[in-house]
N, C-alpha and C positions, 0 to 999 in steps of 0.2 A: 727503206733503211734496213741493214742484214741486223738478224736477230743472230744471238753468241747464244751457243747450245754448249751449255760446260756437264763436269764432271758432279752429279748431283750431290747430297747430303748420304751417305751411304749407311748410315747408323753408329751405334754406339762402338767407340776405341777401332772405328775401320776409318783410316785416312787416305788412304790411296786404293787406286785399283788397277786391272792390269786391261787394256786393249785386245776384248780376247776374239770379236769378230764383227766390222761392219757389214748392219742388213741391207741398206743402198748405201752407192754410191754418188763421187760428184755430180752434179748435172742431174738427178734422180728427182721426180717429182713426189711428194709426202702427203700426205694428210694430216690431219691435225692427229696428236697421240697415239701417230704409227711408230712401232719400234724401228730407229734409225743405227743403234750400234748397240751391241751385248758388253758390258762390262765385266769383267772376273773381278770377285773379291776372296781373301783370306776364308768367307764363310759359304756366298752363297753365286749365282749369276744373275746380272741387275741390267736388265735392257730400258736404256735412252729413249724417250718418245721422243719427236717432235712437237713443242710448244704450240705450232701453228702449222697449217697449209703452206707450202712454198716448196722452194727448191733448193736444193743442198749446196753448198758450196764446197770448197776442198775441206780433203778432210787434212787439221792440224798434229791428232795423234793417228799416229798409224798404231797396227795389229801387235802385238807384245810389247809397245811398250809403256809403261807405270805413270800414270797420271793420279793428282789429287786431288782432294775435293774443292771445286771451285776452277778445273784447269778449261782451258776453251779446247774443246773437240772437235766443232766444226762449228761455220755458219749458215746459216738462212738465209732467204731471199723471199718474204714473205710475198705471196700473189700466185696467180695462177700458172698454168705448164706453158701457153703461148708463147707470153709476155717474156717470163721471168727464165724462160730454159735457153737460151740462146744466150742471155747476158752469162748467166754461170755456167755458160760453156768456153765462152770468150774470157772468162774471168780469172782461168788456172792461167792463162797465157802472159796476164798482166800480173797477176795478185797471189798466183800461185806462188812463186820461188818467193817471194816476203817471208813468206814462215818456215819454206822448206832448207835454206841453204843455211837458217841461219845460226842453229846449232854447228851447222858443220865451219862458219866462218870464225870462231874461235879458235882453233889450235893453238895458235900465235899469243895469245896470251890466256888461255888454260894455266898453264903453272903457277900464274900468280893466283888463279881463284881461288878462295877461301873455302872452309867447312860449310858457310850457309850456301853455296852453290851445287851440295848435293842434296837429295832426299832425303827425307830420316831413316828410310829402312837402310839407304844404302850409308849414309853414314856410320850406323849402328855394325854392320859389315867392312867397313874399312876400319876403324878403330881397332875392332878384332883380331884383325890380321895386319897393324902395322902400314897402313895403307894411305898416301894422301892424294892432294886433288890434282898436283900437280903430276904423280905419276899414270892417271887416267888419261889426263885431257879434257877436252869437252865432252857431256855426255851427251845422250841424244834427246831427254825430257826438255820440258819448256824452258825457252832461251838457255838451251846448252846445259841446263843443271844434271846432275849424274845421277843416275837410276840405280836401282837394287840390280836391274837386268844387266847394267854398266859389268857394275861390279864382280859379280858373280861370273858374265864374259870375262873378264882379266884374268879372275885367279882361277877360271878352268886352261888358261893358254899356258902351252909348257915353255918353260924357261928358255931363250933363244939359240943357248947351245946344244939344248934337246930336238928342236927343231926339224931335221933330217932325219928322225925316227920316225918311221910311220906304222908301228905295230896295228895301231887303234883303227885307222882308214880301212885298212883288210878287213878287218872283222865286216864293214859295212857290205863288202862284196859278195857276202856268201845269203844268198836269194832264200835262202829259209828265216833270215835275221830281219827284223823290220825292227829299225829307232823312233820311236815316237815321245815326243815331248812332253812331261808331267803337266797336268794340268795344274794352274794354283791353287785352285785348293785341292788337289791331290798332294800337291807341296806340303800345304797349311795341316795336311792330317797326317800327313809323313814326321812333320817337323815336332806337331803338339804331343803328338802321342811319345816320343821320342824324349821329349823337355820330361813329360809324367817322368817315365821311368829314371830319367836322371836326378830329378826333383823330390820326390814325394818318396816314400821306403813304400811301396805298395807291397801289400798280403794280401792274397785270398781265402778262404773260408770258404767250406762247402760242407750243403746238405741236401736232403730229399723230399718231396713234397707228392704224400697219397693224394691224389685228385680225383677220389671219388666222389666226395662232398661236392666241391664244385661243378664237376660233371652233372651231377644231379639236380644240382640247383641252376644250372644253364638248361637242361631237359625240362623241370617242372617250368618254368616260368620265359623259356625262350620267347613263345608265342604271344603272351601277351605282354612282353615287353618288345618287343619289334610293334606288336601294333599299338603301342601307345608312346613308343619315343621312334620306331621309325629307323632302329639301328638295330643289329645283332649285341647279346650279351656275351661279349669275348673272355677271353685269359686274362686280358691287359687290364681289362678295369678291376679283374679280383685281384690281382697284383696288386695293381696301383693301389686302389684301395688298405690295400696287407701295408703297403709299405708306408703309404701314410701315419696309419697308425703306430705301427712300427719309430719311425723319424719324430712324432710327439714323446716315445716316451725314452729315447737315446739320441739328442739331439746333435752330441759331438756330430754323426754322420751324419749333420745336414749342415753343420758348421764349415768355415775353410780358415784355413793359414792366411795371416796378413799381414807380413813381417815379424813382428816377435806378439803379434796379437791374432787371437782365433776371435772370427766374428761369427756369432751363434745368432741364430731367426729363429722366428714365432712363426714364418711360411713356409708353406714347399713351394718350391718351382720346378716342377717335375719332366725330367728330359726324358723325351722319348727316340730312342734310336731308328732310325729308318733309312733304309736303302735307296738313295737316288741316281740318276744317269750318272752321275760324274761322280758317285761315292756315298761313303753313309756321313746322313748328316743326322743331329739330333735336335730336332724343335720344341721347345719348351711350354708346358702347360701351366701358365700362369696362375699361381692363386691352387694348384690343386688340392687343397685341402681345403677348401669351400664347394669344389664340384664334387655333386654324385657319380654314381654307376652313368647312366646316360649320355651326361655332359661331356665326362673322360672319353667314353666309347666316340662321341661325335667329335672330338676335339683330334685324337687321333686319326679319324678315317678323314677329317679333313687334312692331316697332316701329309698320312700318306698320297693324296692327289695330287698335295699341291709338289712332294720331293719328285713325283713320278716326272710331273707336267714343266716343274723347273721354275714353279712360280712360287715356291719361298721366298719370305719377305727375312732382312735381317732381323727384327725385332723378333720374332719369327724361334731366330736361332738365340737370341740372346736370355741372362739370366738365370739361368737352372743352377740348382744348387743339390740335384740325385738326381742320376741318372737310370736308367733300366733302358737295357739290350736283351733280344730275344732269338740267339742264334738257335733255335728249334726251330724257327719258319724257312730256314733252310736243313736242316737234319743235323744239325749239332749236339751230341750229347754229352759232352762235357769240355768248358772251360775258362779260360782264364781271364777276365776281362782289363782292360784297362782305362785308369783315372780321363775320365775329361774334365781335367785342370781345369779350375782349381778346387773342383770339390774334391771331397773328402770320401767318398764310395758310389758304386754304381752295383747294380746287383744283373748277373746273367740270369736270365731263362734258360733252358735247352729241350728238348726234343719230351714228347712226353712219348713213354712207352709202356707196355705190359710186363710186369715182372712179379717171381714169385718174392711175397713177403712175408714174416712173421705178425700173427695178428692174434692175440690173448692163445698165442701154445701154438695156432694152427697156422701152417700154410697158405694162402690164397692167394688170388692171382689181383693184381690191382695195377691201376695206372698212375705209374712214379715221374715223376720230373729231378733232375738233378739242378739242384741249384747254384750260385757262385755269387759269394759278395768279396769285390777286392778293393780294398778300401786303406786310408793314409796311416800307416800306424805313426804319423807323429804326432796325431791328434786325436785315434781311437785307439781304444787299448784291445788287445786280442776278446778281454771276457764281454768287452762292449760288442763288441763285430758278430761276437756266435750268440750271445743273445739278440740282437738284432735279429741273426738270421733265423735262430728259432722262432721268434715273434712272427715272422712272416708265416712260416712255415704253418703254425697254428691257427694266424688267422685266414690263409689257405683252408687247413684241411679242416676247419671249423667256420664257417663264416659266420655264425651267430654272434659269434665272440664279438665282433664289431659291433653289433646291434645295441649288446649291454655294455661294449666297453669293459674288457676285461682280458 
């Protein structure tokens, strides 16, 4: 009997996803909880195992397009490659065109289908733009329903009596040009970042941070804190740490907007920014004001493996309520960060360098960082924001201060 390989639970407010590559094909023989298709989602990429040993059968969604959770992707043929590979070879022949024409056998009465026969995303996209289901047709999602993909096809097509303009096709001909297609969540970072700025009144603030203390106190005690937790004592944990402290005593910037209500915590859930194949994504350290120095340090470098390796989990990405970016690991020294909605600030890192300072009358040379917190002024007030960012800045170039709390 074929086992239904559908479209899994994909985590918290992600309903759909996009078909972004199958790893076999029809006819392919599996293992048990071998990845059989990569799904894209809004946050992260989520690959399908196979439930069981067997053989594949056709596949129902093809490569872009938008399925939800719970859609059937393909099926199974549970048993071994003898037996079972010859029948789901013979089986596109019989069983194959059941699922494939039958999207397409709609035209004819598309006009009459209703709102519930599109997607939500794409729904929320025709509303926008004046748009109904009649003037689509059938889309290509399950039994003919209309996709976000639908949609966004239509309203890039130019109007029929623009037609015979072909400015845009030349452009493709010239061999230094190469078009490649966003990935989604290049999409989902293009779009969020973008909602921020039109959203939230973002301000930044900036200051500077002596790192000599900290240097020093990374020098005294590197060594036996690697061999007793097994991890390097980074920047990020004297950060993280600074800003903790910091967010207990000006919580507005750990609050967010919630229609005409700010919802204010007793936690931090602390994002950390990190650079993955397909973009920066930022993983969330749950609880981090319960973890020490150690915990942060490991919690991070387990982050960064898993953005490298591509094996983020959504939960993963989900919950943060501060975030911190550290464009200095690329050579950045000053700028401008923006909100990952819906919190309320994020604080930039940057580059740390030698520079002459003033220190009680005299000149000397120390190592500065510039800092940047940009954060919602419709929920923090400017004197809230620069006191924040002093607070860091102090428990930085003092780390004692933490110890007593002060």
């Amino acid at each position: 009997m074929s086992v239904e390989i559908k479209v899994p639970t994909l985590g918290e407010s992600v309903t759909t996803a996009t078909v972004a590559k199958w790893l076999k094909k029809a006819g392919d023989t599996v293992a048990a909880d071998e990845p059989i298709v990569e799904l894209e989602t809004d946050k992260v990429s989520v690959e399908v195992p196979a439930p069981q040993a067997g053989v594949l059968g056709t596949e129902v969604a093809k490569v872009g397009d938008e399925v939800e959770v719970g859609a059937l992707l393909t099926t199974l043929e549970p048993g071994a490659a003898g037996a079972a590979k010859p029948a789901a070879k013979a089986a596109p022949a019989a069983s194959a065109p059941a699922p494939a024409p039958a999207p397409k056998a709609a035209p004819a009465s598309a006009p009459a289908v209703d709102a519930a026969a599109a997607l939500p995303a794409a729904r929320k996209i025709m509303a926008e733009n004046g748009l109904s289901t009649g003037q689509l047709g059938a889309g290509t999602g399950k039994d003919g329903r209309i996709t976000k993909g639908d949609v966004l096809g239509f309203l890039s097509q130019p109007p029929v009596a623009q037609a015979p303009a072909a400015p845009k096709p030349a452009r493709n001909d010239d061999p230094r040009e190469e078009r490649v297609k966003m990935t989604r969540l290049r999409r989902t970072i293009a779009r969020r970042l973008k909602d921020a700025q039109n959203t939230a009144a973002i301000l930044t603030t900036f200051n500077e941070v002596d790192l000599s203390e900290a240097m020093a106190l990374r020098k005294e005690y590197q060594d036996a804190f690697v061999k007793k937790h097994g991890v390097k004592l980074g920047f990020m944990s004297i950060f993280s740490r600074a800003v903790i402290a910091a967010l207990k005593e000006f919580p507005a910037i750990n609050a967010e907007i919630d229609g005409d209500d700010v919802i204010y915590r007793d936690f931090v859930n602390l994002g950390i920014a990190v650079g993955g194949p397909n973009g920066l994504v930022v993983p969330v350290i749950k609880n981090a004001d319960k973890l020490g120095y150690a915990e942060i340090e490991k919690t991070i470098a387990g982050f960064g493996k898993a953005a490298r390796e591509g094996t983020l989990k959504i939960d993963d990405l989900a919950g943060g309520t501060f975030s911190i970016t550290n464009g200095g690991i690329y050579g950045s020294l000053l700028s401008t960060p923006i909100l990952n909605a819906p919190q309320s600030g994020i604080l930039g890192m940057h580059a740390i360098q030698e520079r002459p300072v003033a220190v009680n009358g005299q000149v000397v040379i120390r190592p500065m960082m510039y800092t940047a917190l940009s954060y919602d002024h419709r929920i923090v007030d400017g004197k809230e924001a620069v006191s924040f960012l002093v607070r860091i800045k102090q428990n930085v170039e003092d780390p004692r201060r933490l110890l007593i709390d002060v």
